[in-house]
N, C-alpha and C positions, 0 to 999 in steps of 0.2 A: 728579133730578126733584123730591126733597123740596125745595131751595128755592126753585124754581119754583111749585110747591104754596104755601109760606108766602105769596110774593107775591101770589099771586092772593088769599088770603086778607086780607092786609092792602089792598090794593086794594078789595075786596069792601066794607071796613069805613068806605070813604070816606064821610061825609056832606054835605049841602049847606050848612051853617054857614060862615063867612067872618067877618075881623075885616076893618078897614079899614087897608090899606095905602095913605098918601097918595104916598110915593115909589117908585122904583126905582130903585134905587144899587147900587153895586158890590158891595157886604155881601149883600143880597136874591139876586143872581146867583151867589155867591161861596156861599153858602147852601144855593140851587137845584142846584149843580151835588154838592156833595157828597152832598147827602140823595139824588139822582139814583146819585152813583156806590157809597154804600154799601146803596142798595136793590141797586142789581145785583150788586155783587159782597162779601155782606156777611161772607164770611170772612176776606178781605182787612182791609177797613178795617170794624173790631167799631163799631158807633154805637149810639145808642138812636135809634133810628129814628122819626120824626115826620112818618107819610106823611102825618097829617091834614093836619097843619099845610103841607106843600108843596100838599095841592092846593088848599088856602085859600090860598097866596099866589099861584099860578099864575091860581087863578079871578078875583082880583082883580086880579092884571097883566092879564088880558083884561077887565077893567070899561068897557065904555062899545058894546058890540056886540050888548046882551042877553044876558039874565038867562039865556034859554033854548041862546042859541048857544053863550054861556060851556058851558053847563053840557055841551053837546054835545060843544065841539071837545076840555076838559078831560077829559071820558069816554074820550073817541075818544083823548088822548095816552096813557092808563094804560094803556085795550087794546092799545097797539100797545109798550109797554114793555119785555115778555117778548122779542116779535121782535127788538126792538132788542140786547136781551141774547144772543142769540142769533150775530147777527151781531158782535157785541163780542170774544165769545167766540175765535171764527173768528181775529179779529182780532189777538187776545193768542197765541195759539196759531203764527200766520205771523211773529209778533216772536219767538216764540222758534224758530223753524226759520228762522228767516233770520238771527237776529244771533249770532253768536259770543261777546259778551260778555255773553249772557244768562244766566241761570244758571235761571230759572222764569218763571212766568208769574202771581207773586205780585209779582215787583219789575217786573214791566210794568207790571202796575197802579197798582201805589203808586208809583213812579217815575220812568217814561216820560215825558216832557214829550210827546214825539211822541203817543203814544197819548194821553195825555190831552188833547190836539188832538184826535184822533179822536176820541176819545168825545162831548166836546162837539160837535163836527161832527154827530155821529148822533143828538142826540138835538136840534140844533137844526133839521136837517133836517125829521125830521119836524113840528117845526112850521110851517116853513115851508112843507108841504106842505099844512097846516091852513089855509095861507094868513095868518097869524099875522104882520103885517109889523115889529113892534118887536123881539120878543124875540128872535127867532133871531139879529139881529146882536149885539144885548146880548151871547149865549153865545158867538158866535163870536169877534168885538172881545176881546173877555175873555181866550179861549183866544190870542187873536192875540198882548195886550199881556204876556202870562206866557210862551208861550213863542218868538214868535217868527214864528208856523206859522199864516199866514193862508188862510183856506177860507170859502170863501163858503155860507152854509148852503142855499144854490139850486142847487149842482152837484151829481152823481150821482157817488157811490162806489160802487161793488159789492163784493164779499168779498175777505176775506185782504188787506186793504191795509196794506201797511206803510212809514212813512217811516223810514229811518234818521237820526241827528244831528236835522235837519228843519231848523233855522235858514234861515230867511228864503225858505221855502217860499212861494208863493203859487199857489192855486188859483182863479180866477175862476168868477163865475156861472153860466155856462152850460156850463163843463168837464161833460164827461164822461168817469168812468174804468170801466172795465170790472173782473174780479174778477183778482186773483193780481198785480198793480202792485205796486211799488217805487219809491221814488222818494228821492231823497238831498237835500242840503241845497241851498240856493241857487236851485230848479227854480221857475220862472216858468210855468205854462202862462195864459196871459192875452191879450190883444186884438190885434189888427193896429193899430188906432188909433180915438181915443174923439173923434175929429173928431162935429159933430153930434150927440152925445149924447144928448140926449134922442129923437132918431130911432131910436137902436140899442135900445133898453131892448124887452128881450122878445123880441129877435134869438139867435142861435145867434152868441156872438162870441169864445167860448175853444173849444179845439181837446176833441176827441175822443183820447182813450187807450183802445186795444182791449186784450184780456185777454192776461194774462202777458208784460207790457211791465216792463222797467226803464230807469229814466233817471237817469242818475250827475251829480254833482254841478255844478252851475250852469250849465244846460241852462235857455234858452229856449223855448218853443214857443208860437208865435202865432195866433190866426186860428180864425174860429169852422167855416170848409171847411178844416182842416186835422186829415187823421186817420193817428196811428201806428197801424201794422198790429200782430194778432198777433204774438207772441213776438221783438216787437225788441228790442235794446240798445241806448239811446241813449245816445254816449258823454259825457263832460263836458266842458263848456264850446262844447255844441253850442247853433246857433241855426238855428230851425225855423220855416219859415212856410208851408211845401209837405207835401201828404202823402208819404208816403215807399213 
């Protein structure tokens, strides 16, 4: 609970100053997400930490929506940071009860490809729940082009989620997964067909995953009416477009 305490302290210390950032590039993102991961877990990865400075660049990647919304949505992302960590936690913890060649839950952090998908997932989410439309794909794109492990920062994760290997993962918009999921490398849950597309935008068009489901390596599942049930196995190299 003590470094829970220091965040909120350093969070408290935020002020309303800002430089002017004319671009956002890969470096600013690249920046974002670390200052991001050793706020959360900073006995992991030791930094001298510069929360100013992130919510000064954050406040100015939102520049052009008011002065006063900025300053709202920016608030509203710090308060909800601890939950995030919270949920991270959970997260690092089913990587090591589920992978055997885990050894702790200090080299998840530090070098989980898979999880570090996840992390940026969660915290691009919630901006995208701020309704934030550039930046979350920024974070996710990002996490995509490093490891592989595509997730759309508008699908719903629930707890304990763990990918193993993860390569060429793809999770679509409107997925939803529920808590205690597994999912292996290759797994597609994505659209029946993007015929008409701008029709579908706002639809329910990737499939639902209900709790303590696993689905083993290069496993399709299509369709935004298609739901796996509680506690299934789905084997590999399955294709899915029905609920089961």
């Amino acid at each position: 609970m003590k470094d829970l305490k220091l965040i909120e302290t350093k969070l408290n210390e935020i002020d309303n100053k800002y430089v002017d950032l004319t671009n956002i590039n890969k470096n600013n993102i690249i920046e974002f997400i670390n200052e991001l991961k050793a706020l959360l877990f900073p006995k992991v990865l030791k930094r001298n930490l510069s929360i100013k400075r992130l919510y000064i660049e954050l406040y100015e990647i939102l520049n052009g929506i008011g002065v006063e919304e900025v300053e709202s949505i920016t608030n509203h992302f710090f308060d909800n940071i601890i939950d995030i960590k919270s949920i991270l936690i959970k997260d690092v913890l089913t990587f090591v009860e589920k992978d055997p060649a885990c050894k702790n839950s200090s080299e998840v952090v530090f070098s989980y490809n898979s999880f570090h998908a996840i992390f940026i997932y969660r915290v691009a989410h919630l901006l995208n729940e701020l309704n934030i439309e550039v930046l979350p794909r920024f974070l996710t794109e990002y996490a995509h082009s490093i490891t592989g492990i595509d997730i759309h920062p508008g699908c719903s994760i629930g707890e304990n989620f763990f990918i193993d290997h993860g390569t060429g993962i793809v999770i679509g918009e409107t997925t939803i997964i529920g808590d205690n999921v597994s999912l292996y490398q290759g797994v597609t849950l994505g659209a029946k067909s993007l015929k008409d597309a701008p029709l579908l935008r706002g639809k329910k068009r990737h499939p639902t995953i209900s709790n303590n489901v696993v689905i083993y390596a290069n496993t399709t599942i299509l369709g935004g009416d298609t739901i796996i049930k509680e506690n299934s196995v789905i084997p590999g190299n399955s294709f899915i477009t029905k609920s089961n």
